[in-house]
VOVEX-402135 format. One record per residue: x, y, z of N, C-alpha, C in turn. Coordinates in steps of 0.02 Angstrom, whole numbers, plus 32768, in hexadecimal, padded with zeros to 4 digits. Example, Ala and Ser with C-alpha at 12.3 -4.5 7.8 and 13.67 -1.06 7.14 Angstrom:
82947EE4818682677F1F818682947F5B8186/82827F90816282AC7FCB816582858002818A/
// end
This chain:
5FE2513C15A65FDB512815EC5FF850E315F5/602350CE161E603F509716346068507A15F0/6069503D15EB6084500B15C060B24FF515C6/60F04FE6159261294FB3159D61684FE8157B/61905002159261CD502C156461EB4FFE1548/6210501D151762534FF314DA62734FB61501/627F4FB5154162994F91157262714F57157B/62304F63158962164F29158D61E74F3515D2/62054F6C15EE61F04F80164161AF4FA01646/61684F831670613A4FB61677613F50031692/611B5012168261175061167C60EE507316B1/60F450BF16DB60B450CA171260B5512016F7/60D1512816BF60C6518216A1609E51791667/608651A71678605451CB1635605D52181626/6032521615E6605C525E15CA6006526F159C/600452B015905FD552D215675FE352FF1540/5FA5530415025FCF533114D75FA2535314C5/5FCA539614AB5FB653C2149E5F8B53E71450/5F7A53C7142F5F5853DB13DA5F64540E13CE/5F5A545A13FC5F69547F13F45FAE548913E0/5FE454721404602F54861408604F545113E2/602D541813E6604253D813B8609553D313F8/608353DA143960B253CC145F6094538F14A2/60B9536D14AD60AE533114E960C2533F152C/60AA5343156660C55346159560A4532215E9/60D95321160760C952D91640607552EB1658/606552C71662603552B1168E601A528E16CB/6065529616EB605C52721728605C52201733/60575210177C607151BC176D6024519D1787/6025515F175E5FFF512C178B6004510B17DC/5FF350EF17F1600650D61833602A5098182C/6022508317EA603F503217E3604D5029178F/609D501C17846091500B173260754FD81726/604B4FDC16E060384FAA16C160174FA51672/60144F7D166B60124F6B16005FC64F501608/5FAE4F4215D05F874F2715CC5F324F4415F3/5F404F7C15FF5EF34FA416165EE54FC415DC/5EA44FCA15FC5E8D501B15C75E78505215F5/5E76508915BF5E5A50C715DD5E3750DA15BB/5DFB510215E65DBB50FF15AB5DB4516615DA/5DA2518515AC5D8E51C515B95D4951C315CC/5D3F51F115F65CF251F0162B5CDF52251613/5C9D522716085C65526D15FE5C9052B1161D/5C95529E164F5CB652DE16825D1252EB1671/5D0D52DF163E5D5D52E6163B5D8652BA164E/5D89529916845DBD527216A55DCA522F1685/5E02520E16965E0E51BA16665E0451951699/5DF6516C167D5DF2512916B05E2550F41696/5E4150E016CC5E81509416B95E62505F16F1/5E5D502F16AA5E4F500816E45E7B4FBB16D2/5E944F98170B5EB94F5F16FA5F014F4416F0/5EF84F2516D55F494F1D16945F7F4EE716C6/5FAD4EEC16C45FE34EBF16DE60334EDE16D8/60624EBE16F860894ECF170560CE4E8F1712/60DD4E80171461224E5F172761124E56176E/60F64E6A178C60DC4E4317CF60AE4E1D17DF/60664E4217CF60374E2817C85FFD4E4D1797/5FB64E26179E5F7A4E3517705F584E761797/5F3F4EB917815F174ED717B45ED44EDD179E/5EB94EE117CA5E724EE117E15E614F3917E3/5EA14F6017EA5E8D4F9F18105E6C4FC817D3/5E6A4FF817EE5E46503E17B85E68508017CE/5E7B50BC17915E8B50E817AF5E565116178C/5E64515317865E3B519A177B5E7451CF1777/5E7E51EF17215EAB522217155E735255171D/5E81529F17345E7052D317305E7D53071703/5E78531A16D55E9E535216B05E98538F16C0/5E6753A316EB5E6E53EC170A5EB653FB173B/5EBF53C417635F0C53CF17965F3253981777/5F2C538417435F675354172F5F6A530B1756/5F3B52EF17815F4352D117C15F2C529917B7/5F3B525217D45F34521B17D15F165213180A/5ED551E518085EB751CD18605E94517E1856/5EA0517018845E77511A18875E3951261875/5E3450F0185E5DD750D918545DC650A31870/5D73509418645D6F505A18805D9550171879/5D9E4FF018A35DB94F9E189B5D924F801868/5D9B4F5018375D574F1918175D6C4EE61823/5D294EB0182C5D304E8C18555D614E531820/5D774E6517E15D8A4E2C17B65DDC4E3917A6/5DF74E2A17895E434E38176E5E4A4E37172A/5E414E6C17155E344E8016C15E704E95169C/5E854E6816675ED04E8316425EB54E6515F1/5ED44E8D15CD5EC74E8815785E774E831584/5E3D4EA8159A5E0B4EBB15A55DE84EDE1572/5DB84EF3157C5D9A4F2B15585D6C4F671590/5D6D4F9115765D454FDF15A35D1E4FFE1577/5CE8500315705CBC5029154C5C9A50561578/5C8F509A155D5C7850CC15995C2150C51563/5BF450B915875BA950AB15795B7950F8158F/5B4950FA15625B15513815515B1151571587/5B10513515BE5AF2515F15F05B375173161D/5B7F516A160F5BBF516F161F5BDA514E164C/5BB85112165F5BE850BE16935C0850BB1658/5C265081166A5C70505E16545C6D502E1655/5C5A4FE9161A5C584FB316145C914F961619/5CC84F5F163B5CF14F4E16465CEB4F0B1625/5CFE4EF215EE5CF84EAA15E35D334E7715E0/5D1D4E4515F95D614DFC15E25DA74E211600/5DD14E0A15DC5E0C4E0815DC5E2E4DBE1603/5E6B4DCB161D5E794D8A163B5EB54DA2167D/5EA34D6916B95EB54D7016EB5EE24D3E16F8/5EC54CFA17285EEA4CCB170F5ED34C8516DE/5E934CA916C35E884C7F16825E684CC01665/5E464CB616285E0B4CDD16025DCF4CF2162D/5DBE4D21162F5D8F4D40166E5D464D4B1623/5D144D3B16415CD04D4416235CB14D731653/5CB94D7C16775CA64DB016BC5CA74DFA1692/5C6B4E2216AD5C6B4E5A16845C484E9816C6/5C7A4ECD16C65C654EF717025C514F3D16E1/5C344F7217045C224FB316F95C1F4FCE1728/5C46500A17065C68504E173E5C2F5089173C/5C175099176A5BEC50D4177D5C2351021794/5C3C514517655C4E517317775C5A518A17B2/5C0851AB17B85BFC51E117DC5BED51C5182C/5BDD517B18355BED515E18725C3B51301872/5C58513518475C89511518575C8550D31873/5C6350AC18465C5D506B185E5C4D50441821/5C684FF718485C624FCD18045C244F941803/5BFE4F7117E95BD14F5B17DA5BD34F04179F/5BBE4EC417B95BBF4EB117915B964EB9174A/5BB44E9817285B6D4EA716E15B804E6E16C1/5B6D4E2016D15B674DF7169E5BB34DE316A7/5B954DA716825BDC4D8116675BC04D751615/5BF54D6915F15BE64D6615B15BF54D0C1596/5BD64CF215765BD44CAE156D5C314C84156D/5C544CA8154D5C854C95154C5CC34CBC155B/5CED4CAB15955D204CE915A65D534CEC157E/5D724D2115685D974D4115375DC84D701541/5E084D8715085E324DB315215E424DC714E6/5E5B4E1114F65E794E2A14A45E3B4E1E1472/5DFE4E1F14805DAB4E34145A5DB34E7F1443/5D7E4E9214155D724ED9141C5D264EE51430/5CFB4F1A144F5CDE4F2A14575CC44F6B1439/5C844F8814325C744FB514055C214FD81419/5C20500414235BF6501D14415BBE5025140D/5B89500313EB5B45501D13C75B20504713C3/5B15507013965AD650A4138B5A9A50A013BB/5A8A506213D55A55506013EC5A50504D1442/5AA0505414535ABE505B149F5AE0501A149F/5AB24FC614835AE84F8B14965B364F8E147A/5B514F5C14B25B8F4F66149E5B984F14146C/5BC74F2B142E5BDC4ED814165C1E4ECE1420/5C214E8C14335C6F4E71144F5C6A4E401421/5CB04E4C13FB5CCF4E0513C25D0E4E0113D9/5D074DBA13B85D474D9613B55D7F4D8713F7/5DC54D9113F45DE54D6F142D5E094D351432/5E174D2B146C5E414CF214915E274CC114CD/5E184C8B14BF5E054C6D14F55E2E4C41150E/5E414C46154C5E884C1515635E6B4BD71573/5E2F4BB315705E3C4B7615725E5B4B45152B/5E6E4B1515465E8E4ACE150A5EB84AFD14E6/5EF04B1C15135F2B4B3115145F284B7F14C9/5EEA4B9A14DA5ED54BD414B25EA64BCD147A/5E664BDD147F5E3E4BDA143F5E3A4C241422/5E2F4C1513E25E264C6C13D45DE84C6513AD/5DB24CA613D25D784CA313AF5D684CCF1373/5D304CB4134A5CFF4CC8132C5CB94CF51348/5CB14CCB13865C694CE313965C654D2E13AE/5C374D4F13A65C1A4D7F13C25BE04D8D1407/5BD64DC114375BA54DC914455B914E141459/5B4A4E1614685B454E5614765B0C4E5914B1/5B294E9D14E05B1A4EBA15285AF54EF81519/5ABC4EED154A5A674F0A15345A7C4F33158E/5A8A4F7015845A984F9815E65A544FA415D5/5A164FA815C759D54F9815C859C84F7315F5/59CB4F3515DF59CB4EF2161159F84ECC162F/5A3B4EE4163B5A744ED3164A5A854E89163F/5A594E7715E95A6A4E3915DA5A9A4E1A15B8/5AB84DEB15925ADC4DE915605ABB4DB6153C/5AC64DBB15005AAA4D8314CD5AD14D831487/5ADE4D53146D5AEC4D3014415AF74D5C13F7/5B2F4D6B13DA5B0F4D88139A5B294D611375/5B1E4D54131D5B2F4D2B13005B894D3312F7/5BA54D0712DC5BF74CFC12E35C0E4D191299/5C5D4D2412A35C724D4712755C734CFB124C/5C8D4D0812145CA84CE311D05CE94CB011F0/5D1A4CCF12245D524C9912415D624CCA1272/5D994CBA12A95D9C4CBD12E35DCE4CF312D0/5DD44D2A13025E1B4D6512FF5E134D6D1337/5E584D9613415E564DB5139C5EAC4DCE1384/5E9E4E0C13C85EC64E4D13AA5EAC4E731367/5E834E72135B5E6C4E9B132A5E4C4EE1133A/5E254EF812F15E1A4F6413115DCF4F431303/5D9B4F71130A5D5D4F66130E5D394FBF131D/5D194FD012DF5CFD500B12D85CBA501C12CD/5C9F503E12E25C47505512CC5C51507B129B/5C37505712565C1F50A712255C0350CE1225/5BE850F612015BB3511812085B75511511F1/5B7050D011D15B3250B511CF5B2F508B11F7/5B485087122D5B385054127B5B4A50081275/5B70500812395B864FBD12445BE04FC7124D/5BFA4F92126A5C3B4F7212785C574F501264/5C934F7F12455CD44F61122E5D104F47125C/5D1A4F0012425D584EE7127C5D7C4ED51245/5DBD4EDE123A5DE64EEE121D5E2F4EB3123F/5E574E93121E5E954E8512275EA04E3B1279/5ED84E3C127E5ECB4E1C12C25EF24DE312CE/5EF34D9F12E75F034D6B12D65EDA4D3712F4/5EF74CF612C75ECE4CBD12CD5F054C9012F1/5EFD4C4F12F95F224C1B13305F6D4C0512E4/5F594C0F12C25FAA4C2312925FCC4C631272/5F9C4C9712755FCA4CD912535FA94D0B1258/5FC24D34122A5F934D8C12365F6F4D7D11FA/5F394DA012005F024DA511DA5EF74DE911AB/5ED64DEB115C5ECB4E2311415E964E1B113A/5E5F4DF611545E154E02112A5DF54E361180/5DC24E3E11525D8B4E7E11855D4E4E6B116F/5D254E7211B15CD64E5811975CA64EAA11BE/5C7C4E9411A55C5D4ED211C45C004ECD11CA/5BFD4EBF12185BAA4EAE12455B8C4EE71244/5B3D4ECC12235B074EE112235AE94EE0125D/5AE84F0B128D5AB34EFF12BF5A604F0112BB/5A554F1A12855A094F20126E59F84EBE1254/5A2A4EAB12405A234E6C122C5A434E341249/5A5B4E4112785A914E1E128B5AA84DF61276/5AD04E06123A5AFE4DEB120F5B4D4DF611F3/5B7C4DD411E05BBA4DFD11D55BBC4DFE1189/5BDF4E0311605BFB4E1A111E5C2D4E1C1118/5C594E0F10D45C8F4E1410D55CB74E6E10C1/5CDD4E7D10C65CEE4ED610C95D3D4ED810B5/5D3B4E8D107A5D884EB3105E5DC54E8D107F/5DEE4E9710545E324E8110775E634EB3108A/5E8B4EB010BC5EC04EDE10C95EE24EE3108C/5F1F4F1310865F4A4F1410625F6F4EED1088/5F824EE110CC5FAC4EBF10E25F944EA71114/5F964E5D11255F884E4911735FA84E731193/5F874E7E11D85F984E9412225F6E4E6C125F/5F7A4E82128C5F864E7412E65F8C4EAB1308/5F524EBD132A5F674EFC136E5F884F39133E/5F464F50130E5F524F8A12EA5F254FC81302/5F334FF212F15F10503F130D5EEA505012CA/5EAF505213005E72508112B65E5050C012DC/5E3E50F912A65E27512B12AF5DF351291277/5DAF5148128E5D855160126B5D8E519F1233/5D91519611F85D9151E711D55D6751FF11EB/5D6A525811EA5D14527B11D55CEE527E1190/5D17524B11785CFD524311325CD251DE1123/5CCD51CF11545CA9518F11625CF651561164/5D24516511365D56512B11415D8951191168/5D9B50EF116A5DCB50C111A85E0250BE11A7/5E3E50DE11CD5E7C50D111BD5E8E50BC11E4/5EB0509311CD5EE9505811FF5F37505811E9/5F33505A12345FA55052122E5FA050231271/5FED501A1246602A4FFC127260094FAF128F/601F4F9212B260144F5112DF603C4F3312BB/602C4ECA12A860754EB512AE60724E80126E/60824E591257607D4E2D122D60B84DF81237/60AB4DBB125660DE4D94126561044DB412A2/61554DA4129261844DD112C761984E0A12B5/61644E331282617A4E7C126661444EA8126C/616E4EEC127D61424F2C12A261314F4F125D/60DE4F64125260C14F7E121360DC4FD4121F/60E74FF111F160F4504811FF60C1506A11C7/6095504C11A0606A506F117B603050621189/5FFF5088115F5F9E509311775F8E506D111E/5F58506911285F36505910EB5EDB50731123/5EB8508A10EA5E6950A310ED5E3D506210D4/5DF9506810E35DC7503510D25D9A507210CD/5D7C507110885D59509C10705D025071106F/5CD4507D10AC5C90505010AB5C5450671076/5C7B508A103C5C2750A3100D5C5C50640FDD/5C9850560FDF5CAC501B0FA55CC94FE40FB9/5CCF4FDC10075CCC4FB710325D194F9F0FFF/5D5A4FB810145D804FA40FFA5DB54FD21016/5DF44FA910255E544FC1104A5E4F4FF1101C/5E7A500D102D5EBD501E0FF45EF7505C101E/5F2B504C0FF05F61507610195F9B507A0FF1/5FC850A10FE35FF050A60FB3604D509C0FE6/6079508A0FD560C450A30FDD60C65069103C/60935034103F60B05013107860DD4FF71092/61044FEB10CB613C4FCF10BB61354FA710FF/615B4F6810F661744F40112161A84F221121/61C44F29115262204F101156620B4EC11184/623B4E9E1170623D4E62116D628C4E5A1185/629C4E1B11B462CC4E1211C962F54DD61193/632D4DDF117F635A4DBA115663744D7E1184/63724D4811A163954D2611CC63BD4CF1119F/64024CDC11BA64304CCA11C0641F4C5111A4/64294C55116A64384C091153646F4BE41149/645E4BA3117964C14B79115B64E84BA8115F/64EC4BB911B065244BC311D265424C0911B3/65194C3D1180653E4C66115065604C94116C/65394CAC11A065494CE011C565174D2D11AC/64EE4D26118264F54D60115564A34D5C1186/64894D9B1186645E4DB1118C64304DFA1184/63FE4E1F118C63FF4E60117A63A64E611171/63914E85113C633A4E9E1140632D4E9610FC/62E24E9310E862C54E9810B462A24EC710BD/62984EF31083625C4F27109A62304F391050/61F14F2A105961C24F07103961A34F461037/618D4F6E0FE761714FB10FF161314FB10FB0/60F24FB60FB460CE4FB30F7F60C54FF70F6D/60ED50080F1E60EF503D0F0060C3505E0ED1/609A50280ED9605850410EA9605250290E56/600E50260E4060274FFB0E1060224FAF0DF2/5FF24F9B0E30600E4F480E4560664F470E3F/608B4F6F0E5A60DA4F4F0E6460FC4F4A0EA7/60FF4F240EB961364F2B0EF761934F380EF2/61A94F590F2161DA4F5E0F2561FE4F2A0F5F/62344F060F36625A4EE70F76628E4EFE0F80/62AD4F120FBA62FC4F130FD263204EEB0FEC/634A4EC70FDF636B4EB5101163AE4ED81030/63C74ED4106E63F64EEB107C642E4EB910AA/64684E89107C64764E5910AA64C04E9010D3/64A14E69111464DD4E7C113965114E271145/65534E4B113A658B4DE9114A658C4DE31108/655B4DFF10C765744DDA108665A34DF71066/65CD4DC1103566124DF0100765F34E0C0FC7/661B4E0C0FA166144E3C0F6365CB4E260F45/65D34DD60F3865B94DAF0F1265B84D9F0ED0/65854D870EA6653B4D8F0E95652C4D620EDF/65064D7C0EF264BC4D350F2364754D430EEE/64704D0A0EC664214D080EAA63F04D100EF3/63D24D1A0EEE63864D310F05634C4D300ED7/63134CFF0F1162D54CEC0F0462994CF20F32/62604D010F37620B4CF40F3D620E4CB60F3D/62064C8F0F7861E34C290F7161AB4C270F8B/61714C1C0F74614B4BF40F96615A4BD00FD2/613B4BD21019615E4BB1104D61734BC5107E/61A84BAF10B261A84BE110E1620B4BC710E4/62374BF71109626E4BF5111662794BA81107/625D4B90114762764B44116062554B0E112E/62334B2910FF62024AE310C761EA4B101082/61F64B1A104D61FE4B40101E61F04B1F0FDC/61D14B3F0F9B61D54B1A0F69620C4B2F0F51/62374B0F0F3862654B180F0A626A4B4A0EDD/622B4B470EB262124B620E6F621A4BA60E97/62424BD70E75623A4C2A0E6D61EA4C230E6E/61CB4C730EA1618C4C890E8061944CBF0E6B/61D54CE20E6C61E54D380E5962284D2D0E65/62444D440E26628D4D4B0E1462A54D7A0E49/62DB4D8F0E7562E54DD20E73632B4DCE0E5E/634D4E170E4B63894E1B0E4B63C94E040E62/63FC4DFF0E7F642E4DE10E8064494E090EC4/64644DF80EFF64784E1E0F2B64C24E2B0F0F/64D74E6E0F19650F4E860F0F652F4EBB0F39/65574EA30F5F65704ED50F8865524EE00FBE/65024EA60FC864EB4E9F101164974ED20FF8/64864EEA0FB8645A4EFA0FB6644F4EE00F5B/64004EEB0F7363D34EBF0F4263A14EF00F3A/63754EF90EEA63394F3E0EE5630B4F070EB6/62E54F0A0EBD62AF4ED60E8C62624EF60E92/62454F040E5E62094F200E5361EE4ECD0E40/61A44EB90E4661964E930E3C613D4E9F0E2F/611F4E680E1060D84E710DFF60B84E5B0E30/60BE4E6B0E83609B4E700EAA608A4E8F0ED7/60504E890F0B60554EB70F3D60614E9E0F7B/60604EBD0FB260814EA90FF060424E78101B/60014E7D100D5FD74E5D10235FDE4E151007/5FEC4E0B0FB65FF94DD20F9A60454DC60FC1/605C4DBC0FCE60A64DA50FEB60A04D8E102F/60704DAE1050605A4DAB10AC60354D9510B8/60004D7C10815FCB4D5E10A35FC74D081094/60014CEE1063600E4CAE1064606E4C931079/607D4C67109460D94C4F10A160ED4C7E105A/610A4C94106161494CA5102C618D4CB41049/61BD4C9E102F62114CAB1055622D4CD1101A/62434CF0102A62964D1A101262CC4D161025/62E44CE20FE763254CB70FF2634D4CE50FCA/63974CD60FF063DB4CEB0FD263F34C9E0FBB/64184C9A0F8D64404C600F7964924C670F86/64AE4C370F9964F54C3F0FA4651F4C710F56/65144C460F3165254C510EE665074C3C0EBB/650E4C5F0E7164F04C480E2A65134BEA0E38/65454BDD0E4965464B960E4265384B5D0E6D/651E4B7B0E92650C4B690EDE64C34B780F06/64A14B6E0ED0644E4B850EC7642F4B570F09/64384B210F1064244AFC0F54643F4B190F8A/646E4B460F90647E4B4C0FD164604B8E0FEF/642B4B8D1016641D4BD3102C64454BF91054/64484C2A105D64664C5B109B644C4C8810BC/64194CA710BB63E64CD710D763B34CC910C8/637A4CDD10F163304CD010E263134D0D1104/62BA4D1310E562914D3E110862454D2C1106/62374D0F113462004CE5111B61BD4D3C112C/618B4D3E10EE61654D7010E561264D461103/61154D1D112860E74D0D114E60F74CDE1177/60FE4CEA11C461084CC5120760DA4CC31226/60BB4C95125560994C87129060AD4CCE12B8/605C4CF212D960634D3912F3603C4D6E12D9/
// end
């Protein structure tokens, strides 16, 4: 439903699919494109969109998909302007609407009554937020972590809280271990919550903690195999967590790794991340790295230079980043030849991503100071 195409352009089509046929097909338009909403499925079948933004402006509106006639219809107005938000559909089937941001961080928190079609405040939450996750409890409250707070030009939180539709209160729950936002956030099946991945006010993150609501406490739950940002998780029917894709730095993830909660521990075999080769001292040469953990504790590196000649180009692992680097090799790799490079090495892709490391090309064996390509394996993002 909605979003941003390859182009860059919001979207006002949606599409549904079929499990049966394993086929996709339209679903009719919104009244207005826009990114940044959600849609949350209603007891009664129907979705709810509410929000998001556009290249024009922030909306406030709400729509209502039908799946019996395929049909799109207005919903109520809310009285707030909700984008990178959260929607939780609650026990008794309203629609908790939380945070997001309008023209700052919104703490304002609304609820949708279905079956009157109307919206309702419910609280504000101590601190307004965007890009949080929210998570519906065994025991009806909802918990909201982490986020974005746009004052003093963006804070990113730690704290938590949690919403009692009991008493339409909010209160305080204890804080994670450090601050994320864009991250996934799951109920197990022993009723506690896993938040997983995300980023902090310098990079993407691999650690995951996971709240006790009986104690209200967090724990630690492991490290990624690889930092991420704005990744997709699904529940197994077998209690564990799989996560794909989202982003690490300025590069798009294409593999899953599981979190198994009886050993509270990643794992994932054959991941890969491509990495952009950019262009040093004027070389011209540029092209990808693509970073694959083959199991083993080994990683696989590729390089593939595009602009380079025959060569040798030595190639190295530095400590550091493109623009500030240790000198000292931390992993030999092979020699570019002919614009490609293969290097198995004694690591894995989480060790490479989760501290600066660059992958340097060298002009020549005699010309070891002069770089010509780089790929830095951890950027701001």
């Amino acid at each position: 439903v909605g979003g941003q195409g390859g182009d860059g352009n919001f979207l006002d089509t949606a599409e549904k699919f079929d499990p049966a046929s394993g086929a996709w097909s339209p679903a009719g338009k919104l009244s207005v494109a826009r990114g940044g909403h959600t849609a949350t499925l209603l007891d009664d079948g129907r979705v709810l969109v509410v929000g998001g933004y556009n290249t024009t402006q922030f909306h406030n509106t709400a729509e209502l998909y039908d799946p019996r006639d395929s049909a799109w219809s207005a919903a109520a107005t809310l009285a707030d302007i909700h984008s990178g938000h959260t929607a939780t559909r609650l026990k008794d089937g309203t629609v908790l609407v939380a945070g997001g941001f309008g023209s700052t961080t919104q703490a304002t928190i609304e609820r949708y009554d279905p079956k009157a079609n109307t919206w309702a405040s419910a609280g504000s939450m101590k601190e307004g937020r965007t890009d949080q996750t929210a998570v519906l409890l065994n025991d009806g409250r909802v918990l909201v972590a982490g986020g974005v707070n746009s004052q003093n030009g963006g804070t990113y939180l730690a704290t938590a809280e949690i919403f009692d539709p009991a008493s339409g209160a909010w209160s305080p729950a204890a804080s994670m271990a450090g601050p994320r936002s864009g991250h996934t956030a799951a109920l197990l099946p022993n009723g506690q919550v896993l938040v997983a991945g995300g980023r902090d006010a310098e990079t993407s993150l691999s650690s995951a903690e996971r709240y006790d609501p009986a104690g209200n406490a967090w724990a630690p739950a492991g490290t990624l195999v690889a930092a991420r940002w704005l990744p997709a998780s699904a529940l197994l029917p077998d209690g564990r967590l799989l996560l794909s894709g989202g982003r690490v730095g300025n590069s798009s993830l294409a593999f899953v790794e599981q979190y198994d909660p009886a050993r509270n521990e990643w794992a994932g075999e054959g991941q890969t991340l491509t990495l952009s080769l950019t262009s040093q001292n004027n070389s011209g040469i540029t092209g990808t790295v693509v970073l694959t953990n083959i199991g083993g504790g080994k990683l696989r590196v590729e390089m593939h230079a595009v602009g380079a000649g025959p060569g040798p180009y030595p190639a190295h692992i530095h400590m550091g980043s493109c623009a500030q680097l240790n000198p000292a090799p931390r992993f030999p790799l092979t020699n570019v030849l002919d614009g490609v490079s293969i290097t198995e090495i004694d690591a894995s892709l989480q060790l490479v991503t989760s501290s600066p490391n660059a992958i340097h090309m060298h002009k020549s064996p005699d010309e070891m100071p002069i770089y010509v390509a780089c790929a830095d394996t951890r950027v701001p993002g």
